[in-house]
N, C-alpha and C positions, 0 to 999 in steps of 0.2 A: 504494500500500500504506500504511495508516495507519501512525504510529509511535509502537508502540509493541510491546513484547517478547511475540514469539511464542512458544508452548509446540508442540512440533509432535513428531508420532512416524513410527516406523515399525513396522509392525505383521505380518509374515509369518508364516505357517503355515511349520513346522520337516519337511517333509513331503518333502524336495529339496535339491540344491543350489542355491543364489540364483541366480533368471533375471534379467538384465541388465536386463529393462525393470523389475523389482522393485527391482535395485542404482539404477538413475537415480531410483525412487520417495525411496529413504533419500537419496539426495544431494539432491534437491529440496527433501526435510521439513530437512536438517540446514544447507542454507543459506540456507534460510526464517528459522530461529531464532537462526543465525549473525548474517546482516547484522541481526536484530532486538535485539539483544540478548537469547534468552529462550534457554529449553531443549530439547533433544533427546533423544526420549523413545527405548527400544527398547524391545518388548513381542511377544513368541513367544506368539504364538494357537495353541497346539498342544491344542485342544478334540479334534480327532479321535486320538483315542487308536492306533487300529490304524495309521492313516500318518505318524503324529507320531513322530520319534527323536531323541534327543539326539542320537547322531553326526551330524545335520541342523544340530541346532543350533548344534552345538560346530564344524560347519565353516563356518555364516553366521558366526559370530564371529570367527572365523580371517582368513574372506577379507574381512571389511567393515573390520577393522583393517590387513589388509595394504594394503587399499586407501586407507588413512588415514582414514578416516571414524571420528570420536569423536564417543560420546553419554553424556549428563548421569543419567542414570538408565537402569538396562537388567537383566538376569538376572543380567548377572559382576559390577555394581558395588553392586548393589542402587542404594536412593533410599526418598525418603519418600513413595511412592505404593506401595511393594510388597505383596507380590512382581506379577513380571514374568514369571510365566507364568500363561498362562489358564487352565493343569490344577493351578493350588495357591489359583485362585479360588471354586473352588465355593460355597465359606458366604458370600461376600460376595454373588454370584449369587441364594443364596436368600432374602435378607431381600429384594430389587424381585421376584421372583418373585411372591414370598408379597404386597406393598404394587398388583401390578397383581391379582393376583386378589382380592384383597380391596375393590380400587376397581370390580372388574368389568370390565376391561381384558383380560383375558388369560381364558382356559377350556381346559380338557384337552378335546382330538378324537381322537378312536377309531377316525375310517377307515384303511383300510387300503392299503398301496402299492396295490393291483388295484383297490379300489377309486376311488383318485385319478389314478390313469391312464386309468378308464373315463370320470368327470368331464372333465378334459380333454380329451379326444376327444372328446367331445359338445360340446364347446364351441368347441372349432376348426373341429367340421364343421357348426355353426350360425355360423361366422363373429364368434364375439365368441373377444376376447382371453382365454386361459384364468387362471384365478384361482381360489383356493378357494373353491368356490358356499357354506359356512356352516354346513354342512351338522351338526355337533356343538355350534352356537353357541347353539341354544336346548335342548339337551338340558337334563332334570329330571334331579334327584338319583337318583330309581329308573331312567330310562334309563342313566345314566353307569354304576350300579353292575349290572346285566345286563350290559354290555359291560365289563365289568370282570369278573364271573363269566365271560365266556366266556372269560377271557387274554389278552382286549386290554390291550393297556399304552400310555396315550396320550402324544401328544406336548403341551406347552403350546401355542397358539397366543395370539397380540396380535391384540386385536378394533378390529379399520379400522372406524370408525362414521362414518355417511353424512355428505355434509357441503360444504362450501369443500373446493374444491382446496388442494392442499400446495405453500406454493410458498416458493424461498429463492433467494439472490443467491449465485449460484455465483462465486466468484473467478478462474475464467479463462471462462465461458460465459453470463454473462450470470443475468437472472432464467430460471428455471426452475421450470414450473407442470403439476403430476401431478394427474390427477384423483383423490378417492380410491375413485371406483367401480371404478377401475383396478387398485389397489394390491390389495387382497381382505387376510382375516385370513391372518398367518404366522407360522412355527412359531419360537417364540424358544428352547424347549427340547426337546432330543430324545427319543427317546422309554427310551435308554439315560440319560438323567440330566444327559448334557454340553449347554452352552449354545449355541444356534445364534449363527451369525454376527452375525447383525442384533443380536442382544441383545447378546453380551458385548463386539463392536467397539464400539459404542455407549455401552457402560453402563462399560469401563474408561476412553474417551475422557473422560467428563465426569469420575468419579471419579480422574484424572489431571489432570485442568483442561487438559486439550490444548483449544486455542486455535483451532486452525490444522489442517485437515485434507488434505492436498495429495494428489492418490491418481491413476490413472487412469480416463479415462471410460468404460472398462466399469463402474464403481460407481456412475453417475449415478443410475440406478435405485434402487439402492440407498437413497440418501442421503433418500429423503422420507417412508419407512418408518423410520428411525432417526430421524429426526426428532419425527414422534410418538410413538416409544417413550422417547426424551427428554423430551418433552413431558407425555405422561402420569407419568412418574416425579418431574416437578418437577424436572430436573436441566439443568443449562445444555447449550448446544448449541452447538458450537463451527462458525465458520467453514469452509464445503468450497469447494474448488477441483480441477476432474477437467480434468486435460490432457490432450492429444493422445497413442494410445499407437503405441509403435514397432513399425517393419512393416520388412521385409526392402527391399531397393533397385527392386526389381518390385509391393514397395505391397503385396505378400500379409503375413500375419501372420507376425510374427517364428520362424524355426525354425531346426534345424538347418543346413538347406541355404544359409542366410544367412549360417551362419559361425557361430562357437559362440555358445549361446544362456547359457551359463551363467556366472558371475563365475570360478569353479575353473576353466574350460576357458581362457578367458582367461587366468589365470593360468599356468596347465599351458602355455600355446603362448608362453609370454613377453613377453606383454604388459605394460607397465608400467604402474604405479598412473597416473601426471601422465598419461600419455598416453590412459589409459579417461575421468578425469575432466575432460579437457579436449574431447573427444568429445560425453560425456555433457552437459557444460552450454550446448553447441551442437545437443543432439535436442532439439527441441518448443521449444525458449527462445532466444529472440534474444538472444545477448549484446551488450553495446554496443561490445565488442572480439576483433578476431579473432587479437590477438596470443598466443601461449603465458600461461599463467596459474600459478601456485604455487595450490596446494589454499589457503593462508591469504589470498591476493587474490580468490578468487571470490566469498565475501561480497556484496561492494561490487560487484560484477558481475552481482548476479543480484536482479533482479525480477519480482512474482507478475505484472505487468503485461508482461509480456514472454514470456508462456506462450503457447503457440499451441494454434488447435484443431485445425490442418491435421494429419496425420499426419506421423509426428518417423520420419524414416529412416535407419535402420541402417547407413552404408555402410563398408563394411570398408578401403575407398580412402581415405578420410578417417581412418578410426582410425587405419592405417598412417600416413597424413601427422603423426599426431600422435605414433605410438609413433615416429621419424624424430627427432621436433622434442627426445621425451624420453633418446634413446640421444645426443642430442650432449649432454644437461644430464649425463649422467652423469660421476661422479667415474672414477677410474683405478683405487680399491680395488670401486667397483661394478661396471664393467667385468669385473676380474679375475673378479669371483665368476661372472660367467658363464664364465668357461673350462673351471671343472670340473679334476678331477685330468691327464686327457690330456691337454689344453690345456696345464698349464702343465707337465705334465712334457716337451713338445717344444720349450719357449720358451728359449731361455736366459736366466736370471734379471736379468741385465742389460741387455734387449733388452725386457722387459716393459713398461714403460712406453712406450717410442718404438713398439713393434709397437699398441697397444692405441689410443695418439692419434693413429696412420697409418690404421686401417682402420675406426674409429667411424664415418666419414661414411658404407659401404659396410655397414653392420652392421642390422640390424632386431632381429633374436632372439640366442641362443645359441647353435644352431645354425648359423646365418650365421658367427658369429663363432669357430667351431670349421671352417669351413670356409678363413676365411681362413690358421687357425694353420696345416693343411695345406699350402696353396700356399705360406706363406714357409719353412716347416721338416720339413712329412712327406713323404712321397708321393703326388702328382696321380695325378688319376684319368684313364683314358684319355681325350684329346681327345674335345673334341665336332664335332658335323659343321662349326660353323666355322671352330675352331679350327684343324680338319685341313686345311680349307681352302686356309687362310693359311697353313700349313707348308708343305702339295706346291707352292705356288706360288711362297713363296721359293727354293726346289731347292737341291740339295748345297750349292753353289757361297757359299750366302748362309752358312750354316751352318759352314762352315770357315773364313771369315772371322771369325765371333764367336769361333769354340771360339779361333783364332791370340790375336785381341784378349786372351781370358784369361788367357794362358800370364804378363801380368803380372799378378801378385794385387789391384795397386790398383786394377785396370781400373774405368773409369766408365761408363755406360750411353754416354756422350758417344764413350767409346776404343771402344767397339762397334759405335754404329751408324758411326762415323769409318769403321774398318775394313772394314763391310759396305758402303758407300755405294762403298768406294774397288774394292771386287774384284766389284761388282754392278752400280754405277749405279744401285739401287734410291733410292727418297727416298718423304718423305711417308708415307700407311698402307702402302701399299710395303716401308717400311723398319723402321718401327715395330710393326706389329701380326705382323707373323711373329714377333720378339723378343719379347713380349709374350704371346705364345700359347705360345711354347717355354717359356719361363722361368716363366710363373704359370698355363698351362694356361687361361687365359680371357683375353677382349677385353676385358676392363670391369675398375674396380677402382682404386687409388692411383695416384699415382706410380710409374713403372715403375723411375724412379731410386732412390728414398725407397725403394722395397720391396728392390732390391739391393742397397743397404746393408746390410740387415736379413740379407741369406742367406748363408751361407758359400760360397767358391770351390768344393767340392764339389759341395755344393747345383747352383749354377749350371754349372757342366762336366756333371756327368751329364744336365742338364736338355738342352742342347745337343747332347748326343751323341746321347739318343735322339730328336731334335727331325731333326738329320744321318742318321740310320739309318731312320727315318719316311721324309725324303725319297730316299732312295736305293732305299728299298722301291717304292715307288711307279714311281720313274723306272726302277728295275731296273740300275741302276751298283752296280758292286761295292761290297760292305762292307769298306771300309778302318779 
């Protein structure tokens, strides 16, 4: 990567909440310009007026700052390239409008959807790739205004004149070389007045001096059509690089069934910011380390030469390894805020801290961690089939041993199993996981000691009694 200071953006339609392979596009473009020293651009193309909403927008900004990502210029901060939406661009839109038609670059076409669907179809069924056959490129003045009497309303089109192939140095793919009999003329403005893609991605890029285009490679296509619309306006043309895009763990395209496709849904399931962008600078990019990273180390981590074309896969196994690696970085007051009011109205207030560094290792979401408050201090839920297991198998016998060991209040897991070992002979998971199943309702989890600390002798005696009435049920001996 050369050095010197990138200008690099991120450019989404406001039409959705931000799908994650678009949130990994913004983290690409912003540590592109990070480790460069340059700037980071944001810019809401909400050209389609009907699917375009603010409450779109106002939630991409919510969730791309939740997720730590800051940029240099954007809609909430302004900057000296504004504005930053592409529906308060229009006049600037119509002065290259007006400079390609007047160079002969651009013409109004008057076919119609039926009609260009009929085109295409003749065109695929004679085997050439379809394109717009030209068809309103030589119209005269008196033909355009007959189709204009009848209430056609045309779209603009950019005229591809024959020629040299289009060819540029892609920054993760290599040289890449389009013929231009391929590309055919296309519509840069629509026929409602809004500007198509090609035009205004293009035309705000250079008038923004973005430098640096880092996108996915569905836009390769894209990119040689913008090129000579660049080109014919006299306007520089920034740098492209199209990486590999993310596909589910099975290689199909990214979707629901992959696990959530959108940054809010992430967020909504409790996923944490360090743990999505430690993920994300591991899809499609080699990092040079696999250790945990701080959002302000990735920088110096991240190279355009280390973008791959393979397909970058989505694995929710691994994002969990990372959401893991960020619920131990958490503090005790961030911890807290995941317990919510029910959580800590069952904690006692000076138990908060020691319950919260006991069960972090065992913890993923908030959920999880409203599940542990239960087992030290609410009500379990009825045994699971293991669990019950390990209860009918220690039998009465095991079970009145502990409830005796209680009868002192200081009792230690150590005075428990003592007393159970000594009226059982049990030892080993024998001795340990019926305790464990009585007392926390599960096989898995802390310290079984550290956690009886944590519970009050009632806690613990009723746990045991019904743990003793379980197994007497079963065995059919009286309820003493």
């Amino acid at each position: 990567m050369e050095n010197m200071p990138a200008i690099t953006r991120f450019a989404p339609s406001p039409t959705g909440y931000v799908h994650v392979g678009n949130v990994r596009t913004a983290f690409f473009n912003q540590l592109l310009a990070r480790c460069s020293g340059g700037r980071f651009i944001l810019r809401s193309e909400d050209t389609d007026a009907e699917r375009s909403k603010q409450e779109y927008l106002d939630a991409l900004l919510a969730d791309l700052h939740w997720l730590g990502l800051r940029w240099d210029e954007g809609p909430d901060c302004g900057g000296p390239s504004g504005p930053y939406c592409q529906s308060e661009r229009s006049g600037l839109y119509e002065v290259y409008y007006t400079r390609l038609i007047d160079s002969g670059d651009a013409y109004p076409c008057y076919c119609s959807d039926q009609e260009l669907k009929l085109s295409r179809k003749r065109q695929l069924a004679s085997g050439r790739p379809p394109r717009y056959a030209g068809t309103c490129r030589h119209l005269g003045d008196q033909e355009r205004a007959d189709k204009a009497a009848q209430g056609r309303v045309p779209v603009l089109r950019f005229k591809v004149t024959a020629g040299d192939s289009v060819t540029f140095q892609d920054l993760v793919r290599g040289e890449q070389v389009f013929a231009r009999d391929d590309i055919g003329d296309f519509v840069i403005r629509r026929a409602d007045g809004s500007a198509a893609f090609f035009f205004s991605n293009a035309v705000d890029d250079a008038l923004m001096q973005v430098s640096h285009v880092l996108r996915g490679e569905d836009h390769v296509a894209n990119t040689p059509r913008q090129i000579l619309l660049l080109q014919a306006l006299d306007l520089s043309v920034p740098r492209y690089g199209h990486f590999s895009l993310m596909v589910g763990d099975d290689g199909a395209p990214l979707s629901k069934r992959h696990g959530a496709s959108s940054l809010r849904e992430l967020r909504l399931a409790g996923y944490l910011p360090g743990a999505i962008l430690n993920h994300f600078l591991r899809l499609g990019h080699k990092a040079d380390i696999d250790d945990w990273l701080d959002l302000d180390q990735m920088p110096e981590h991240f190279n355009i030469d280390a973008l791959g074309r393979a397909p970058a896969r989505y694995d929710m196994d691994q994002l969990r390894h990372w959401q893991k690696e960020a619920v131990m970085r958490l503090s005790i007051a961030e911890l807290e805020d995941w317990l919510g009011d029910s959580g800590r109205a069952l904690i006692p207030p000076e138990q908060t801290g020691a319950f919260l560094e006991l069960v972090r290792s065992n913890v993923l979401f908030p959920a999880d961690l409203q599940a542990w408050v239960d087992v030290l201090y609410g009500d379990l839920p009825k045994p699971g089939e293991s669990e019950q297991e390990w209860l009918q198998q220690a039998g009465s016998e095991f079970f009145r041993a502990a409830l005796a060991a209680l009868e002192n209040p200081a009792a230690t897991l150590k005075d428990l199993t003592d007393a159970v070992k000594t009226a059982t002979g049990a030892k080993g998971k024998q001795l340990f996981m019926p305790l464990r199943a009585a007392l926390t309702g599960r096989t898995d989890g802390p310290g079984l000691q550290e956690m009886l600390v944590l519970m009050s002798a009632d806690t613990k005696r009723k746990r045991l009694q019904e743990a003793l009435a379980l197994g007497q049920k079963h065995s059919r001996e009286p309820l003493i």
